[in-house]
TORDO-991503 format. One record per residue (C-alpha): x, y, z. Coordinates in steps of 0.05 Angstrom, whole numbers, padded with zeros to 5 digits, always signed. Example, Ala and Ser with C-alpha at 12.3 -4.5 7.8 and 13.67 -1.06 7.14 Angstrom:
TORDO-991503
+00246-00090+00156 +00273-00021+00143 
This chain:
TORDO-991503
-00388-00256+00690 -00452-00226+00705 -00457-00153+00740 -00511-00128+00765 -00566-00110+00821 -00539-00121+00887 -00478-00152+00853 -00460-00089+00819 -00459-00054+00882 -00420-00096+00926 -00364-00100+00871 -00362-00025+00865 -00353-00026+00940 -00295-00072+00936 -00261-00041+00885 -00265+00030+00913 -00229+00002+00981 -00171-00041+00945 -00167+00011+00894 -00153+00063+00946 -00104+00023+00972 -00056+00029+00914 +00012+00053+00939 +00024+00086+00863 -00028+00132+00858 -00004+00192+00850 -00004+00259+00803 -00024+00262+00736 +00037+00296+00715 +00081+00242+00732 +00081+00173+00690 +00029+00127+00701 +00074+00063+00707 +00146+00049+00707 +00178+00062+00638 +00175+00004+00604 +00120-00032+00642 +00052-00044+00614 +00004+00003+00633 -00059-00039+00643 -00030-00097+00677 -00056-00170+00654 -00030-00179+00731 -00092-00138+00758 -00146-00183+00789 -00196-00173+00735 -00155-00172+00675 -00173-00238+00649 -00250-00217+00653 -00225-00146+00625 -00189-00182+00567 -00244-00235+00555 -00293-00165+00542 -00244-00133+00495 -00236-00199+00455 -00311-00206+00445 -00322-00133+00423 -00257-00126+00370 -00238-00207+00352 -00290-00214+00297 -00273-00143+00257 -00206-00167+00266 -00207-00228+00241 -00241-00202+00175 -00191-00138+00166 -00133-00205+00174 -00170-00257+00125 -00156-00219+00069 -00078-00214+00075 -00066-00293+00109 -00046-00350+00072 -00040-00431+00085 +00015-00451+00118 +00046-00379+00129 +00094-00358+00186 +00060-00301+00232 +00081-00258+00284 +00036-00228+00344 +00052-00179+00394 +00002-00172+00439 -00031-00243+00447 -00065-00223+00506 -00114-00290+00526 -00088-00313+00457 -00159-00311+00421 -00130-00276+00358 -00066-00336+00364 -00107-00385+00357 -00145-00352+00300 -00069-00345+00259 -00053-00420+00283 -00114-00434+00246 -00076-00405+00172 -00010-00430+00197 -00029-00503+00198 +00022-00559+00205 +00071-00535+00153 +00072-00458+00200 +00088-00426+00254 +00061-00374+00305 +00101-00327+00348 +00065-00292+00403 +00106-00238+00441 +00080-00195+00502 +00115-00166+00555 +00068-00187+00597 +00074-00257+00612 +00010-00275+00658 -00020-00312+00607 +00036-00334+00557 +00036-00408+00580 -00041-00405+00563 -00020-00382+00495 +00032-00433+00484 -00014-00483+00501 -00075-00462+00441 -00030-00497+00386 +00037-00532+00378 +00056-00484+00318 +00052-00429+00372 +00120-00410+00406 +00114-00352+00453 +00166-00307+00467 +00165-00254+00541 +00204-00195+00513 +00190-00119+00499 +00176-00109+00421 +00219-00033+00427 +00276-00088+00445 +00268-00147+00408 +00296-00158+00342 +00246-00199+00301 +00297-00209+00243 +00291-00204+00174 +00240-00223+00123 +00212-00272+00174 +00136-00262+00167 +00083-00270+00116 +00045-00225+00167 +00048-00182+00228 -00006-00169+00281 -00006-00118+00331 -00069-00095+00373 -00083-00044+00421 -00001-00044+00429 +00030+00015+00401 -00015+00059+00431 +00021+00044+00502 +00081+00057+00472 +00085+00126+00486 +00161+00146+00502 +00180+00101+00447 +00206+00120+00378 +00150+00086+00341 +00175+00105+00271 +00241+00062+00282 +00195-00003+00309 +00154+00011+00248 +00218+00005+00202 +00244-00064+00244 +00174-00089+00234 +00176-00075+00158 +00242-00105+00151 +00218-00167+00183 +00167-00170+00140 +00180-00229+00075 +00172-00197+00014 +00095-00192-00012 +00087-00193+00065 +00034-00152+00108 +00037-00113+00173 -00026-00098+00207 -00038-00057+00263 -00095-00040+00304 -00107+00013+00356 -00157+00057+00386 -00151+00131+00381 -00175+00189+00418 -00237+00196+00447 -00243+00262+00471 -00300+00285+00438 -00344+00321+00486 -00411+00282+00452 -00388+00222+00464 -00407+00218+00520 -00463+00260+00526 -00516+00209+00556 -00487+00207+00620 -00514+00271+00634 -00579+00241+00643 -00549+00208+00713 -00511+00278+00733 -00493+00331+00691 -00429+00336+00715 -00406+00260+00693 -00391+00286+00619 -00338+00328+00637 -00316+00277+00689 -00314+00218+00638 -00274+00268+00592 -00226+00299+00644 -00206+00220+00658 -00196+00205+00585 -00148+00272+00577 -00111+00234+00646 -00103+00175+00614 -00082+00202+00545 -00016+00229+00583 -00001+00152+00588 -00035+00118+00531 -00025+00157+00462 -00093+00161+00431 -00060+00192+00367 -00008+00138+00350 -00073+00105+00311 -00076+00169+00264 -00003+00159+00252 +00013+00091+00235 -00005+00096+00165 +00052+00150+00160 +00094+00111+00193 +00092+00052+00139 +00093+00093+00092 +00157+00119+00111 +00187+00056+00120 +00179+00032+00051 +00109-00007+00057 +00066-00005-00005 -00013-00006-00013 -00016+00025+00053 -00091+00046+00071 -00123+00055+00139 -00195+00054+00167 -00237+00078+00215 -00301+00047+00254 -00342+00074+00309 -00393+00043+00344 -00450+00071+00387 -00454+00025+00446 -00508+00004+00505 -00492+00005+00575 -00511-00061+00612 -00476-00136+00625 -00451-00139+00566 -00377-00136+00535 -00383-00055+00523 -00402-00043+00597 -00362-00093+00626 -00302-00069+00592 -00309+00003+00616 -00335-00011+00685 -00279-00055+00689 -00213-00013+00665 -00247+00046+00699 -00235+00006+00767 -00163-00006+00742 -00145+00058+00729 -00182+00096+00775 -00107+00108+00816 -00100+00160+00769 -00155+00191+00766 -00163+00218+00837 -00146+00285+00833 -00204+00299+00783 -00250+00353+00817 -00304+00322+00858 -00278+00255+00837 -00302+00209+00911 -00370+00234+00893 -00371+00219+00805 -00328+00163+00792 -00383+00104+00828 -00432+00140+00785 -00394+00134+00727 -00376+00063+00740 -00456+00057+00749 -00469+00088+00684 -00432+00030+00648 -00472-00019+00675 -00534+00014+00661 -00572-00007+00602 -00613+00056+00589 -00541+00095+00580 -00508+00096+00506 -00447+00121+00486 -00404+00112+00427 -00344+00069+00433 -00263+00068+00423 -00261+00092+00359 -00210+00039+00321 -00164+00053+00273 -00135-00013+00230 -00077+00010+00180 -00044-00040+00125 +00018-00034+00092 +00062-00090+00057 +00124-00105+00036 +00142-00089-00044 +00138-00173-00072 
């Protein structure tokens, strides 16, 4: 997908009309989505493009924080498959001889899933409901998940999780955390002085939704449910604006969220500048900060 020029404009356009045209908008106070419902639908027109962006920026750290802890022929679980570009990279270890479970509870793109690999079985279900069983996995995946999970008692899922786990087994999670920091975002200033604060008020919005702490306490969490060699790390990455995966990803679930994100002050006037400012090449900013934590099950 290529955004920009005249392109760039028309699209901003387009989505400022449909998006207006939400019937959920409403106030900040009040939850973002249904309980229980994802809260950045794979459903949304763009979410395959907005997916596509996010697994070009995070698949390749991911796949070296996972090497590390796979083995041959192992059985792994996934929650969170998304387009399935991580599922593909387990059904890679899994070989023949293993197996693959992918669970979302979004099921857009499931049967696209299912279809990467015949050691892949996919399963529509909420992980806060679904009982994985015990000692099932050589390894557990989650990304970008439990960060959306933010009425949930994420201590307990840790604990199923760990119990599912095989013994000498690994659970890996990975999740962004806050980015509130008010230099983050500090280029955008150069297009109106005002779009800092903007780009910050909408990230306090959306953390009333999305849990941008949840990454700081998974560690904890495993811990406390009996994981050993737990250890967690950190990366942040400062980005360029432009048509590429960073700008595309933020122009793009800035038009999907931007429902909620209305009743900012002067908001009709900042929010096509800010979706401007991601495509602009001459704009940096540092990214989601991303928090991976390990723990595994005592052998």
């Amino acid at each position: 997908m290529r955004i920009t020029g005249d392109i760039l404009t028309r699209l901003t356009f387009i989505f400022l009309v449909l998006l207006s045209m939400y019937p959920y908008a409403q106030a900040v106070d009040k939850p973002m989505v249904p309980e229980g419902e994802y809260s950045l639908s794979n459903k949304w027109d763009m979410g395959r493009q907005r997916l596509e962006a996010l697994q070009q920026i995070l698949d390749a750290q991911s796949q070296a924080s996972l090497k590390p802890y796979l083995k041959m022929g192992g059985h792994f679980l996934e929650i969170g498959p998304g387009l399935g570009s991580m599922t593909r990279f387990l059904a890679e270890y899994s070989g023949e001889n293993g197996k693959v479970i992918a669970l979302d509870i979004d099921d857009h793109f499931l049967d696209e899933v299912a279809a990467i690999a015949p050691q892949i079985e996919v399963i529509h279900d909420d992980i806060t409901g679904y009982d994985p069983g015990v000692s099932q996995f050589d390894l557990i995946f989650i990304r970008l998940v439990v960060m959306h999970l933010t009425h949930n008692d994420n201590y307990a899922l840790i604990a199923k999780l760990a119990r599912s786990l095989k013994p000498g087994g690994y659970l890996v999670i990975e999740d962004f955390v806050d980015g509130e920091n008010v230099n983050r975002f500090r280029q955008l200033g150069k297009i109106d002085t005002k779009l800092p604060g903007y780009a910050l008020d909408a990230y306090h919005r959306m953390s009333k939704h999305i849990d941008f702490d949840q990454g700081y306490q998974l560690a904890d969490m495993m811990t406390e449910a009996g994981l050993i060699n737990v250890d967690a790390k950190i990366s942040y990455k400062r980005v360029q604006g432009g048509d590429n995966p960073y700008g595309r990803l933020m122009y793009l679930t800035s038009s999907q969220v931007e429902p909620y994100l209305k009743e900012i002050p002067e908001h009709d006037t900042l929010f096509p500048l800010l979706l401007a400012a991601w495509m602009n090449p001459d704009i940096h900013w540092y990214d989601h900060a991303r928090v991976i934590s390990v723990g595994q099950k005592s052998p």
